[in-house]
C-alpha positions in Angstrom: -47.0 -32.5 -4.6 -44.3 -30.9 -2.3 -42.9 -28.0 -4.2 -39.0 -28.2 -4.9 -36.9 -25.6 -3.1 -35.1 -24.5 -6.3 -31.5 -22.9 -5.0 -29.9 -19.9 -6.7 -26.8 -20.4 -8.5 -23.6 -19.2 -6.9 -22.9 -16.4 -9.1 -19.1 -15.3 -9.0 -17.6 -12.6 -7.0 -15.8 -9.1 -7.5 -13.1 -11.2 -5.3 -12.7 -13.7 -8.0 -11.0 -10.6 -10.4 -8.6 -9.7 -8.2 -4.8 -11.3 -8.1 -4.3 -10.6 -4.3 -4.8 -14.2 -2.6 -3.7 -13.6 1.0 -1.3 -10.8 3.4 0.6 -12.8 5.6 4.3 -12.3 7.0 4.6 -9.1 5.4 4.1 -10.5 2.3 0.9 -10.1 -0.2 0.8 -13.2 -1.9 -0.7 -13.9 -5.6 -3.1 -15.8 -7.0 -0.7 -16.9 -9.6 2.2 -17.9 -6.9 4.3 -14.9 -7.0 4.7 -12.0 -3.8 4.9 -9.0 -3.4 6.6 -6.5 -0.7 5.7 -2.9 -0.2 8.1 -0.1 0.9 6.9 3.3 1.7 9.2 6.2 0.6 9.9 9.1 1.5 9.8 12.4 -0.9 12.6 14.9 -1.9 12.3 18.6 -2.2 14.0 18.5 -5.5 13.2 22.2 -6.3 15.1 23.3 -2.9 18.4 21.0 -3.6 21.4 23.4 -5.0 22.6 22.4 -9.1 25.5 19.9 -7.9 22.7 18.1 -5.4 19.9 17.7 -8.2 22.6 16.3 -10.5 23.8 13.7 -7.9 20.4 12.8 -7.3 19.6 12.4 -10.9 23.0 10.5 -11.5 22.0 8.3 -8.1 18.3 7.6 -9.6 20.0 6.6 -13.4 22.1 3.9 -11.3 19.5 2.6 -9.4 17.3 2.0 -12.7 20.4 0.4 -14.2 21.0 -1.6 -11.9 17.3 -3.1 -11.5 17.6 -6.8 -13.3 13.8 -7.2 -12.2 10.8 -5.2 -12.8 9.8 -2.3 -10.0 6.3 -0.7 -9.5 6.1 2.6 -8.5 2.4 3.7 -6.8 1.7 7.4 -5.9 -1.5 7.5 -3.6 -3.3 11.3 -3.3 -5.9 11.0 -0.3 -7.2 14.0 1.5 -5.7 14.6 4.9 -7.1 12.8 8.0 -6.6 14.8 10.8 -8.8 12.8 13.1 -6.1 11.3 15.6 -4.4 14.9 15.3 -7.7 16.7 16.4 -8.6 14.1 19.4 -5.0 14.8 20.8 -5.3 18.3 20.6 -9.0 18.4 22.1 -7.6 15.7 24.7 -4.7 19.1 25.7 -7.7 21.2 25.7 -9.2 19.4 28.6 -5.8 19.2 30.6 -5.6 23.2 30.2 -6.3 25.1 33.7 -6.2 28.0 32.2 -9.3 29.9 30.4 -7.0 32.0 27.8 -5.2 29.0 27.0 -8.3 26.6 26.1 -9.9 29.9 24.6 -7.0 29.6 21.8 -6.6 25.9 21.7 -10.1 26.0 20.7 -9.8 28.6 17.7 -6.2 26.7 16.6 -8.6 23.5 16.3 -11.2 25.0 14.4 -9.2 26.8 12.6 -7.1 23.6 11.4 -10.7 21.7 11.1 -12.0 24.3 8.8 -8.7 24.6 6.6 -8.6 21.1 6.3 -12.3 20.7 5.1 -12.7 24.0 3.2 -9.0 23.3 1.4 -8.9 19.7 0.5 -5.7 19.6 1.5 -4.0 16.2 0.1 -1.3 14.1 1.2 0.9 11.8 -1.1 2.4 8.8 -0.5 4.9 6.9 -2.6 5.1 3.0 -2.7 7.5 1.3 -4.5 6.4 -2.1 -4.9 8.5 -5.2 -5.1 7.9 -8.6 -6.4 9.3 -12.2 -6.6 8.6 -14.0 -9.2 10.2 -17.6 -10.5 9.1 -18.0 -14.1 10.0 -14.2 -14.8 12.6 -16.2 -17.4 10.0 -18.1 -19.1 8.7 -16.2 -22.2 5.3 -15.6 -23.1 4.0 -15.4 -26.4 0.9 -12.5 -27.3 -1.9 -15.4 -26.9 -0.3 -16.0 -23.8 -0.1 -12.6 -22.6 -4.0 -11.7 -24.0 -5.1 -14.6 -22.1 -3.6 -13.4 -18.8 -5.4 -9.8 -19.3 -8.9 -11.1 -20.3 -9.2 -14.4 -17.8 -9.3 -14.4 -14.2 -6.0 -15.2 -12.4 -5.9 -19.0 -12.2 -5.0 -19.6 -8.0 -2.0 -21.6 -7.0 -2.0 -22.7 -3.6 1.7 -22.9 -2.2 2.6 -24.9 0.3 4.8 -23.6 3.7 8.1 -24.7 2.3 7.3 -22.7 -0.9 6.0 -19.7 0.4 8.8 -19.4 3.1 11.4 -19.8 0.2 9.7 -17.4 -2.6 9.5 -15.1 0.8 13.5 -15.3 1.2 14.6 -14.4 -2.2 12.1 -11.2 -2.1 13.5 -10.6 0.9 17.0 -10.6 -0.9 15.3 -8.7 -4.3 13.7 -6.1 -1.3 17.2 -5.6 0.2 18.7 -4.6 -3.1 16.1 -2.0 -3.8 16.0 -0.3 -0.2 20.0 0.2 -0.4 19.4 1.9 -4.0 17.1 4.0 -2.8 18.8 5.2 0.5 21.9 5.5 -1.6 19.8 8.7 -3.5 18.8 9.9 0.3 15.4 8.2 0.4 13.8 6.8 3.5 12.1 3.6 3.2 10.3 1.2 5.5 8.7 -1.5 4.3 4.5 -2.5 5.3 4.2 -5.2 7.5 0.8 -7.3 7.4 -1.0 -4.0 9.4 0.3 -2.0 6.7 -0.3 -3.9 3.6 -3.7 -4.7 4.5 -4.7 -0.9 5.5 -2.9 0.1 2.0 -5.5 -2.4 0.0 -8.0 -1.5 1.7 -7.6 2.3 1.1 -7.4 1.4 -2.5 -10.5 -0.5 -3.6 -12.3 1.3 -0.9 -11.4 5.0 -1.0 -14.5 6.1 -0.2 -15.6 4.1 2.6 -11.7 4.5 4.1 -12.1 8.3 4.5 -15.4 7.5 7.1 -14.4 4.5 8.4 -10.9 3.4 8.8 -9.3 0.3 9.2 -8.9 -1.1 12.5 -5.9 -3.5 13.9 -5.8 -6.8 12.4 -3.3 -8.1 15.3 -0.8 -9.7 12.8 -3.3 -12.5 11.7 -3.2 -13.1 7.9 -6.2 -11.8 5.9 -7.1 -13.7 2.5 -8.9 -11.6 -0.4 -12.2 -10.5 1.6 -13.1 -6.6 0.3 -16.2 -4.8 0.9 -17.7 -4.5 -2.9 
């Protein structure tokens, strides 16, 4: 008697906890039918500012909170400093040098940044502020509601184009708001496109492997939820 090939149940994914669903347009789009849009921000010297311009930045930042009708996220990312492109330019100068002295000290200057980089674990910050779009945000939600969201996986709804492009307008609108708040307080802000967004998740759930082996160009195509765990 033949013996039965037996096949090994499909046991559920890492992927299958996670609310991101896809990046496309600029957009990171839930599992749960609501988007997101990151900006990147710029930092303030605070210490540095005289008494009148750390009270009218402090008066600015009280505005902009009060005049949020929507909830904000704000992300602060530590990652030691990646010096990589920095070091290949400065090795490619190296090579264009004629003269001996010269590539003598552009030599030292590059080990000396290499070593003060690795010995120093010198960090860089970056601040996100993250915002969303979300069309039951009126709707209220009981506790058993709200427990059930935190212990059960994210329940997928798949929009359709007409959807998605107009859930991607009124962000676009909510976005708008928030980048003129901020650059009222002297903040720079740019917001991730697809590249970005998709470099920024990646970073996250994978800061380990990011720091050996970056991202490379994704050439604007859309990427749904596919991590290396």
């Amino acid at each position: 008697m033949a013996e039965q090939t037996k096949k090994a149940p499909n046991r559920p994914t890492t992927q299958r906890y996670l609310d991101m669903s896809e990046v496309r347009d600029d957009v990171i789009s839930m599992k749960d039918g609501t988007l997101r849009a990151v900006v990147l921000v710029s930092s303030i010297n605070f210490a540095l500012k005289s008494e009148d311009e750390q009270q009218a930045i402090v008066q600015g930042y009280m505005q902009f909170l009060n005049g949020l009708e929507f909830p904000l996220q704000v992300v602060i990312q530590s990652r030691k400093m990646r010096i990589d492109d920095y070091i290949g330019r400065m090795r490619q100068a190296e090579r264009d040098l004629q003269n001996e002295l010269l590539r003598t000290q552009m030599n030292d200057y590059i080990q000396f940044i290499q070593d003060l980089v690795e010995g120093g674990e010198i960090m860089s910050k970056q601040f996100y502020v993250v915002v969303q779009y979300d069309p039951s945000t009126d709707k209220k939600k009981n506790f058993w509601t709200r427990a059930r969201e935190v212990i059960s996986p994210a329940r997928r709804v798949q929009l359709n184009e007409k959807q998605f492009e107009e859930r991607a307008h009124k962000l676009e609108q909510t976005l708008n708001h928030v980048v003129g708040g901020l650059n009222s307080m002297g903040l720079t802000s740019v917001r991730l496109d697809t590249q970005g967004l998709i470099e920024l998740l990646y970073d996250s759930y994978n800061p380990v492997l990011s720091s050996v082996q970056p991202m490379t160009d994704i050439g604007g195509q859309h990427i749904e939820t596919s991590y290396g765990f």
